[in-house]
C-alpha positions in Angstrom: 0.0 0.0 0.0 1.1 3.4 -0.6 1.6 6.3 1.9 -2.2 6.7 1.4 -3.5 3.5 2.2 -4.3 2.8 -1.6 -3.0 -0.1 -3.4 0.0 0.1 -5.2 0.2 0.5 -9.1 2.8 -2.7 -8.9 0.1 -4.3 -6.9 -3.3 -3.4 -8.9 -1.5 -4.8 -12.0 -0.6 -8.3 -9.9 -4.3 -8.0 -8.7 -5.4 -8.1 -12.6 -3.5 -10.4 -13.4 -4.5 -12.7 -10.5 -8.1 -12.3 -11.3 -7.7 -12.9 -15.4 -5.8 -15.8 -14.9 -8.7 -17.7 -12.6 -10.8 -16.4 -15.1 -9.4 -18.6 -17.5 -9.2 -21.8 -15.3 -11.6 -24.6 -15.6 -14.0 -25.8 -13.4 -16.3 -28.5 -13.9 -20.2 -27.5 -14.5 -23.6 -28.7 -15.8 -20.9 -31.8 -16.5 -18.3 -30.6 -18.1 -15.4 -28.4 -17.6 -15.7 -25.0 -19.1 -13.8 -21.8 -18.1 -15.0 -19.9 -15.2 -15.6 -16.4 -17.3 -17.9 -18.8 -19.6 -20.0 -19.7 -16.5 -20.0 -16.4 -15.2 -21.7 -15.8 -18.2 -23.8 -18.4 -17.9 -24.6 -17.3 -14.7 -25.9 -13.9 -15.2 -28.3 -15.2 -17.8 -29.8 -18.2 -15.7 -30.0 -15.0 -13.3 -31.9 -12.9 -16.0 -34.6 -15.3 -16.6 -35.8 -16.0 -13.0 -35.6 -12.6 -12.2 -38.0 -12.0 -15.4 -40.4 -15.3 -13.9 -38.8 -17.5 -17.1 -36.8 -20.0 -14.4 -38.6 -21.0 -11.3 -35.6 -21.2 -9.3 -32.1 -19.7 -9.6 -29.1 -22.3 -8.3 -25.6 -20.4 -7.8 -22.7 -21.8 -9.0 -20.0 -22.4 -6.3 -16.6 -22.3 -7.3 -13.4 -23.9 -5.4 -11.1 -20.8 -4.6 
């Protein structure tokens, strides 16, 4: 952290680079492995149709960290 208390620049570019790689790491779903920004995807549209009554129930995806 800097002087401020606000994260480095060396440290927000680690940060990204941390999250964009996980992004790109598999995890097994629905049965097969697909990468986690796919099911993030697929996640904010199983979201969009219950919240528009489509889906009667909306079932998170829980990732391993």
């Amino acid at each position: 952290m800097d002087e401020e208390g606000r994260l480095t620049l060396a440290t927000r570019k680690t940060l990204a680079e941390k999250v964009l790689a996980r992004q790109e790491g598999t995890e097994r779903y629905e049965g097969k492995k697909h990468t986690l920004k796919a099911i993030l995807a697929s996640q904010a549209g199983h979201i969009a149709t219950f919240v528009r009554g489509e889906r009667p129930a909306y079932e998170p995806f829980l990732a391993r960290w």
